[in-house]
Residue frames as a rotation matrix with the C-alpha (Angstrom) as fourth column:
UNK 1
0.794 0.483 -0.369 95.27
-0.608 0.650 -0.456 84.97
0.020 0.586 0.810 123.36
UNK 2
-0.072 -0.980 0.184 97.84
-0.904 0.143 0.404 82.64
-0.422 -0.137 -0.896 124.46
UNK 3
0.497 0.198 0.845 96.25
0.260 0.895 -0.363 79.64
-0.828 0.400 0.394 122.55
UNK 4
0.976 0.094 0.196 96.95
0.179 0.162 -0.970 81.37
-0.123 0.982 0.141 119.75
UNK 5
0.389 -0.918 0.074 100.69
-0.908 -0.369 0.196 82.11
-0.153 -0.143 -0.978 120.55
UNK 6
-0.201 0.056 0.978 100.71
-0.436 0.889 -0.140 77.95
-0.877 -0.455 -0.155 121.20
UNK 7
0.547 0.471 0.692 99.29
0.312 0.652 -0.691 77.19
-0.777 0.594 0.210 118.27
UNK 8
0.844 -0.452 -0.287 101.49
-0.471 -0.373 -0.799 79.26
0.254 0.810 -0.529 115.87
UNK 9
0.096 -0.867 0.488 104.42
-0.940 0.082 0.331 78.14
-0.328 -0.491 -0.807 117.78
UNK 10
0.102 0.025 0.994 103.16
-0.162 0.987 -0.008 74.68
-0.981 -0.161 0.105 117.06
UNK 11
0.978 0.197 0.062 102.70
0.063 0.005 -0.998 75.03
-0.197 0.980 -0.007 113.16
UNK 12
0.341 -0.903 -0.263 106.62
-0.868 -0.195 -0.457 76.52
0.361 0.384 -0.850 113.02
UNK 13
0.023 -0.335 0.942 107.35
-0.798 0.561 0.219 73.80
-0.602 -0.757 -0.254 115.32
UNK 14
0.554 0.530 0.642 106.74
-0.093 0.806 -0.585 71.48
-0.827 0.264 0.496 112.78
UNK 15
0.740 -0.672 0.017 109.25
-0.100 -0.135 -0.986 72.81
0.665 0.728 -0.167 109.94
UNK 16
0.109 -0.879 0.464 111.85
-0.823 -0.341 -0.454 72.52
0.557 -0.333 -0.761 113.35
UNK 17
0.442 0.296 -0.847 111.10
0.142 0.909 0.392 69.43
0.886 -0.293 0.359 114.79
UNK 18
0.225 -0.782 -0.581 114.19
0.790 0.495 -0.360 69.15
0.570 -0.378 0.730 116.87
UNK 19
-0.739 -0.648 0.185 113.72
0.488 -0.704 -0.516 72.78
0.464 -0.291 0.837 118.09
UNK 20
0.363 0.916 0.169 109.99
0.328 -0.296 0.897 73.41
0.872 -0.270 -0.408 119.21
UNK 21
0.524 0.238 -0.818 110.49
0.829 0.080 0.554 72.70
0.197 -0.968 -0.155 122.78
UNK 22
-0.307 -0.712 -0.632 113.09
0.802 -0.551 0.231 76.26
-0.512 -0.436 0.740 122.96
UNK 23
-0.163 0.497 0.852 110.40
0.304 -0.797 0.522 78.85
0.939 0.344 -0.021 120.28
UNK 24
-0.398 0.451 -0.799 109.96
0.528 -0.599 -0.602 81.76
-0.750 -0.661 0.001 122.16
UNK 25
0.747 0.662 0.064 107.77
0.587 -0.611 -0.531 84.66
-0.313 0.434 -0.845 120.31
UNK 26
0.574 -0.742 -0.347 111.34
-0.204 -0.539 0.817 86.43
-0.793 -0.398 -0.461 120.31
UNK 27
-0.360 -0.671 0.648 112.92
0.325 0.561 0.761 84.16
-0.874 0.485 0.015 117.66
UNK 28
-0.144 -0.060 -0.988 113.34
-0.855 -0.494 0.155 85.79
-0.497 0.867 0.020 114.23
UNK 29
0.559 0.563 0.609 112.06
-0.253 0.815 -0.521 83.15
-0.790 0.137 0.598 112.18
UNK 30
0.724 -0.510 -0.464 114.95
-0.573 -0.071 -0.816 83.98
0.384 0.857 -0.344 109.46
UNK 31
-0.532 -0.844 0.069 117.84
-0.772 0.450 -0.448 82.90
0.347 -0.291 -0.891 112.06
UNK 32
0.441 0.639 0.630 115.33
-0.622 0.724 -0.299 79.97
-0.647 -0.260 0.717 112.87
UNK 33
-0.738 -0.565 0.368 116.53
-0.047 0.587 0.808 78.47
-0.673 0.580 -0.460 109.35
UNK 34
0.178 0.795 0.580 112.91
0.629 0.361 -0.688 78.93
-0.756 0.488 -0.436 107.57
UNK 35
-0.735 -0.110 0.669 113.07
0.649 0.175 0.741 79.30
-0.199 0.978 -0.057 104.00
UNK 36
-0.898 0.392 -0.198 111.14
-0.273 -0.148 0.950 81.01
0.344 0.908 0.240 101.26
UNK 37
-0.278 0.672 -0.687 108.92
-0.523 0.494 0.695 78.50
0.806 0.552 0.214 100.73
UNK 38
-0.583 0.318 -0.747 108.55
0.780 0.477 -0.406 77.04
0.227 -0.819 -0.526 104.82
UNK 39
-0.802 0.363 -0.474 107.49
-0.072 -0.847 -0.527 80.53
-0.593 -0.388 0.705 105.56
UNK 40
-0.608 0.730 -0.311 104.72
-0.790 -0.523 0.318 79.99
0.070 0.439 0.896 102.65
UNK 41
-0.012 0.514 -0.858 103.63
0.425 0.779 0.461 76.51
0.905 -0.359 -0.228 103.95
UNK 42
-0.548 0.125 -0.827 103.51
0.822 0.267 -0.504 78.04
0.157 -0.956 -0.249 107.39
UNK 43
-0.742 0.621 -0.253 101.11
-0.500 -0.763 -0.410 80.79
-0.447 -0.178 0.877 106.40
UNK 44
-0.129 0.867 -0.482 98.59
-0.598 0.319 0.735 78.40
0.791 0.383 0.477 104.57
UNK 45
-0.229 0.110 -0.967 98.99
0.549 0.835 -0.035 75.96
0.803 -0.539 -0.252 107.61
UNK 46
-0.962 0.117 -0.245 97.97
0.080 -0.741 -0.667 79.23
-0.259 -0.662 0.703 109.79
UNK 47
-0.534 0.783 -0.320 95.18
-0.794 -0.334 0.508 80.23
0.291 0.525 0.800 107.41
UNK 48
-0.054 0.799 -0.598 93.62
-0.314 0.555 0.770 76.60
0.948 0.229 0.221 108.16
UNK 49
-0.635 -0.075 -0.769 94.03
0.553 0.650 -0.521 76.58
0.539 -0.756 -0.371 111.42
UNK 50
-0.676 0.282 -0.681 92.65
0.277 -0.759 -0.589 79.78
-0.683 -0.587 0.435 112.21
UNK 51
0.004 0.769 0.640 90.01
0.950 0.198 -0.244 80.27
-0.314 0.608 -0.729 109.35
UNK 52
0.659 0.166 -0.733 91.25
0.119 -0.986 -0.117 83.26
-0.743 -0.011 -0.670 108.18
UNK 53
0.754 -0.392 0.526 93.25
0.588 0.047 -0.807 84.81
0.292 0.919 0.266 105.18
UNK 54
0.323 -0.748 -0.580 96.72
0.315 -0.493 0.811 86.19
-0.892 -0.445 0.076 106.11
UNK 55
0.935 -0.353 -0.033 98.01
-0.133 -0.264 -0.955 88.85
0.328 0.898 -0.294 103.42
UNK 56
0.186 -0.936 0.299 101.56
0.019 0.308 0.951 87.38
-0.982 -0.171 0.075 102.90
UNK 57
0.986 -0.169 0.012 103.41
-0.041 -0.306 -0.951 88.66
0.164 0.937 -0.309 100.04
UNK 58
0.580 -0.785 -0.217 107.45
0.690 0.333 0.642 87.02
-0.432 -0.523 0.735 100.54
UNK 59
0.027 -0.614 0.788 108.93
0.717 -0.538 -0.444 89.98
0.697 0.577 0.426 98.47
UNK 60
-0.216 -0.102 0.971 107.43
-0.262 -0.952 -0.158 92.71
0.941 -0.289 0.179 100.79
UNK 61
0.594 0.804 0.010 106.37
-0.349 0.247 0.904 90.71
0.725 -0.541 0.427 104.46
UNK 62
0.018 -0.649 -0.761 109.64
0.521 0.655 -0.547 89.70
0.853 -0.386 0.350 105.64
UNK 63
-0.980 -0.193 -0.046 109.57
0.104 -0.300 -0.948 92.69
0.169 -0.934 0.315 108.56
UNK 64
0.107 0.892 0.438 105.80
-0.905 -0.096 0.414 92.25
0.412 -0.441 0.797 109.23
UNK 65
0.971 -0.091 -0.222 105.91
0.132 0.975 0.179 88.29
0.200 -0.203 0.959 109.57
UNK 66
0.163 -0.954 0.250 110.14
-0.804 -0.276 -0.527 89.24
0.572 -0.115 -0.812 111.42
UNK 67
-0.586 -0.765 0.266 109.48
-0.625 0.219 -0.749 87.40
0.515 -0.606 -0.606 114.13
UNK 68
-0.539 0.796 -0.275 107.09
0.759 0.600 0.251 84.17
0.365 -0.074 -0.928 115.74
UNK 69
-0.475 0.506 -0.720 105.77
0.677 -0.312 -0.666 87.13
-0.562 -0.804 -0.195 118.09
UNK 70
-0.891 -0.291 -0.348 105.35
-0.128 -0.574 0.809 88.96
-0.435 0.766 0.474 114.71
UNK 71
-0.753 0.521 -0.401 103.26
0.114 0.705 0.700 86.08
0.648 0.482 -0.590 113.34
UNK 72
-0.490 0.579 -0.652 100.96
0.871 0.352 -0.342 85.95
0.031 -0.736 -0.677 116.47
UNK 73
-0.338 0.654 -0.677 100.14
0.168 -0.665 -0.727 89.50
-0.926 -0.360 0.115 116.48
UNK 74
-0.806 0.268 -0.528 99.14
-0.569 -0.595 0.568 89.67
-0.162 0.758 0.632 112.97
UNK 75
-0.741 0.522 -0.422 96.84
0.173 0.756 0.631 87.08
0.648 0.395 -0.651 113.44
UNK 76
-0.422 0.499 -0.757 95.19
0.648 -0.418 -0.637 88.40
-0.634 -0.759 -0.147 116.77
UNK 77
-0.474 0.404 -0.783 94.46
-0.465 -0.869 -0.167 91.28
-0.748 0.285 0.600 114.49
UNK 78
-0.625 0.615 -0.481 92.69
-0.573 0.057 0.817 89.37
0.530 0.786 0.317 111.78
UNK 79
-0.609 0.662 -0.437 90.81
0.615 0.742 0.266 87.23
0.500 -0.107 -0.859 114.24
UNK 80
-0.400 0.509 -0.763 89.60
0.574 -0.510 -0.641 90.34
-0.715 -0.694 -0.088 116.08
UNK 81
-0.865 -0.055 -0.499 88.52
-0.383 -0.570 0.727 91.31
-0.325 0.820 0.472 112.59
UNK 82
-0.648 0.749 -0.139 86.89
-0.002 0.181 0.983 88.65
0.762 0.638 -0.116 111.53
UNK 83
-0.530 0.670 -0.520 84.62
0.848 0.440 -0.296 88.17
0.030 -0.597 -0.801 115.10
């Protein structure tokens, strides 16, 4: 699903402006520079892109949701859920 690798990439890409073009799936989204609160605008801006409900809980998700390549495979798994 490399759309959906693209498309997450895009969503973070948006809290980095100046840094999109160099996301790799590799990049730890902490040494990125997202926040708290970017990380919880960039799981509701997932949820509507992808029609799905991502369990994201910022106390206990920080090593599930570690890394963009992190982000991409928990979503593969909820979209191969919901189909």
């Amino acid at each position: 699903m490399a759309g959906v690798a693209q498309d997450v990439i895009a969503v973070i890409g948006r809290k980095i402006p100046d840094r999109v073009a160099e996301l790799k799936l590799t990049d730890n989204l902490r040494d990125l520079g997202l926040e708290s609160i970017d990380a919880l605008e960039m799981i509701f801006d997932l949820e509507e892109k992808f029609g799905i409900q991502i369990p994201y809980n910022a106390n206990q998700s920080e090593q599930e949701f570690a890394t963009i390549g992190d982000v991409v495979a928990v979503i593969e798994r909820l979209l191969a859920q919901k189909s």
